[in-house]
C-alpha positions in Angstrom: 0.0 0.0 0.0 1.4 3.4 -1.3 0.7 5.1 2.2 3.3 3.0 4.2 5.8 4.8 2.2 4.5 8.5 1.9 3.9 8.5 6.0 7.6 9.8 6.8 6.7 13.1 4.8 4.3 14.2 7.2 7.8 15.0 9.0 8.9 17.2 6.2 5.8 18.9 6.5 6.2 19.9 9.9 9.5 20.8 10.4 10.4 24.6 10.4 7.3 27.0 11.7 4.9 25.0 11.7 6.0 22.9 14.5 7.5 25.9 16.5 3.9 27.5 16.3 2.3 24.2 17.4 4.9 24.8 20.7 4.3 28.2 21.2 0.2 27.6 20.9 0.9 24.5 23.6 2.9 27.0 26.3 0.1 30.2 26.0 -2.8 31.0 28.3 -5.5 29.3 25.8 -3.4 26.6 24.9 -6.1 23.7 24.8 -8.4 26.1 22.2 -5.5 27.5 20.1 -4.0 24.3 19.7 -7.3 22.8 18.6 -8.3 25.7 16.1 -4.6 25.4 15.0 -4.5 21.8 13.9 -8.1 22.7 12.3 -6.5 24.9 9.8 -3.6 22.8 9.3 -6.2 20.1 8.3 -7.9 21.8 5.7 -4.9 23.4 4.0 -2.9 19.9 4.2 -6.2 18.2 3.5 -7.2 20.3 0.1 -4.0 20.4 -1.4 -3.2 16.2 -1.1 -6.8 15.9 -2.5 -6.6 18.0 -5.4 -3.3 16.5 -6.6 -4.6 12.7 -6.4 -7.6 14.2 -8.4 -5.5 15.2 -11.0 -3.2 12.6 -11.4 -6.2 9.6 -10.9 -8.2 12.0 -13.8 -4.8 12.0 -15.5 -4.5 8.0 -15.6 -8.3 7.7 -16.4 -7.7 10.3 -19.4 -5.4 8.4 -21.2 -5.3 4.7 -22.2 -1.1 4.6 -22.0 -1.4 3.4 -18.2 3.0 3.3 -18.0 4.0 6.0 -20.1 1.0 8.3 -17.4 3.0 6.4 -14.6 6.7 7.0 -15.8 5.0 11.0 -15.9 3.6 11.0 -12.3 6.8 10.0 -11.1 9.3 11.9 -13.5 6.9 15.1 -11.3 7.3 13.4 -7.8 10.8 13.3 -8.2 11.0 16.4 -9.8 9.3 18.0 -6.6 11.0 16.0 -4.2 15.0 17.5 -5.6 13.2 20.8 -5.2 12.3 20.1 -1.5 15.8 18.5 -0.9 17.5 21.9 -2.3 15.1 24.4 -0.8 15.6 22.7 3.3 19.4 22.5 2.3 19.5 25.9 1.1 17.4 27.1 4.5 19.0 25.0 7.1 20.9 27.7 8.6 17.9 29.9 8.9 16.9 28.6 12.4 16.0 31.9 14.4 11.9 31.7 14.3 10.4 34.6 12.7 9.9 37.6 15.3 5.7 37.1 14.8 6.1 34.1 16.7 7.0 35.8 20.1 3.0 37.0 19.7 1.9 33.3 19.3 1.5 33.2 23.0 -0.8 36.2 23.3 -2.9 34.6 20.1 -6.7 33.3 19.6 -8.3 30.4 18.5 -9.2 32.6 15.5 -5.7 33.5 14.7 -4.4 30.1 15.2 -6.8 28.6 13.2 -5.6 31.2 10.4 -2.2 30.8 11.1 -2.7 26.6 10.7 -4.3 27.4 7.3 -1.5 29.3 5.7 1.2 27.8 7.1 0.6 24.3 5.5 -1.0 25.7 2.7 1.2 28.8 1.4 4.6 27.2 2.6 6.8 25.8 -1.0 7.7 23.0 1.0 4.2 22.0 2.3 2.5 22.8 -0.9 5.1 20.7 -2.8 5.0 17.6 -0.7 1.3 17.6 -0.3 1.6 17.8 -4.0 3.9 14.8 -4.0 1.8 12.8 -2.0 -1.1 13.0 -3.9 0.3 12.2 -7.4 2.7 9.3 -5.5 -1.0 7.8 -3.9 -2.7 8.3 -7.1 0.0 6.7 -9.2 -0.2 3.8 -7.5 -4.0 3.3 -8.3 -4.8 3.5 -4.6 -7.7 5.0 -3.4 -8.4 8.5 -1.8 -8.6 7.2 1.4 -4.7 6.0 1.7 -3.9 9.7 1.6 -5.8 10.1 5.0 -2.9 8.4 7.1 -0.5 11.0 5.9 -2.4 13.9 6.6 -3.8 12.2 9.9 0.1 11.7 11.1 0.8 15.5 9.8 -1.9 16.7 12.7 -0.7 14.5 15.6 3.1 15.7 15.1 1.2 19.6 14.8 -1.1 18.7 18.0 2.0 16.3 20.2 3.0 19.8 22.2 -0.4 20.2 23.6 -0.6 16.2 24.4 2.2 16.6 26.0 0.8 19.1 27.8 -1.9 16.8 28.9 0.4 14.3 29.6 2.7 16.1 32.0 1.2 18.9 32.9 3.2 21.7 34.8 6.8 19.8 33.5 5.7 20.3 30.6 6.5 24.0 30.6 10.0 23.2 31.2 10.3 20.3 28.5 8.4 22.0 25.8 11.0 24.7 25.1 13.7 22.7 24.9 12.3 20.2 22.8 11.3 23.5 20.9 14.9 24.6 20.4 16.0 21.0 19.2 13.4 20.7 16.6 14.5 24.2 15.4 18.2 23.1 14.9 17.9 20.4 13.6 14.8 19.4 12.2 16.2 20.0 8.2 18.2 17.2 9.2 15.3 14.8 9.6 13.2 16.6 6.4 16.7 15.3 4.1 16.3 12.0 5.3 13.2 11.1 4.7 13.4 13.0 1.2 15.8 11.2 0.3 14.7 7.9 1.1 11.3 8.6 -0.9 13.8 10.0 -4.3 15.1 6.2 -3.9 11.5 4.8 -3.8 10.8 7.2 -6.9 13.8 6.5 -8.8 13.4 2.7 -8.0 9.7 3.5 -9.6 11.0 5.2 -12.7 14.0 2.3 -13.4 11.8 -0.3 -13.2 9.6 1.1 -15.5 
């Protein structure tokens, strides 16, 4: 099944801001409701984008009665997107100071999270791209809709695992939150290069076998 192998990209697609803003959300008065309204956003951004990129790829393979040269296509893009992604976190690796906004995140809403979650993973390059990528890799395959679900369903725990945490621990939690904060921020590209390059080999496997 496709989705065993797109799952590790829900990492890519947290890594940067969008997890930092998940931490922030977790350590502010309102956390419970900001969180929440956060991971909403993130849902439907993360959500519309897979869906509308299996749509076109399935439509794609339905269009055309060439079923291997529309699969040697789909994959020529995936791979395509995925030496984009592997550039664009190499290139901002070094850029691990969070954006100044983010010192607000703690005074925020439910409303702004659940704005913030929207654009974040849905006006991002590198979300937009590997959404993108997972779509056309699940569609490809000739696997239903549904397998993109696990991906995006994984994408929202990792956004939402600072306020369980919270739940889980409580007051220590406002102690072990910011350093697990600081970690992800240093070296979370690392993780994002793994995993992309692990899926170019499953693409590139794809492509060479034809």
């Amino acid at each position: 099944m496709s989705f065993t192998q797109i799952l590790p990209l829900a990492f890519v697609m947290i890594a940067g801001p969008q997890i930092i803003s998940s931490f922030f959300f977790a350590t502010s008065a309102g956390w419970a409701k900001n969180s929440l309204a956060y991971v909403a956003g993130a849902a439907l951004s993360v959500s519309a984008f897979v869906t509308a990129s299996y749509l076109v790829a399935a439509g794609a393979k339905s269009a055309t009665e060439n079923d291997h040269t529309t699969n040697r296509v789909l994959d020529s893009i995936v791979l395509v997107l995925l030496i984009v992604l592997i550039v664009r976190v190499y290139l901002t690796r070094k850029e691990s100071e969070p954006p100044k906004w983010m010192g607000r995140l703690q005074d925020a809403g439910p409303k702004f999270a659940f704005t913030l979650g929207l654009l974040l993973l849905g006006v991002f390059p590198t979300d937009i791209l590997t959404s993108i990528a997972v779509g056309l890799h699940v569609a490809r395959a000739g696997d239903p809709w549904w397998q993109c679900l696990p991906f995006v369903a994984l994408t929202l725990l990792l956004l939402g695992a600072p306020a369980i945490v919270v739940v889980l621990l409580e007051a220590r939690a406002r102690t072990l939150l910011p350093k697990i904060r600081d970690w992800m921020n240093d070296n979370s590209w690392v993780v994002s290069e793994v995993v992309l390059l692990f899926f170019a080999a499953i693409t590139i496997n794809s492509l060479a076998g034809g």
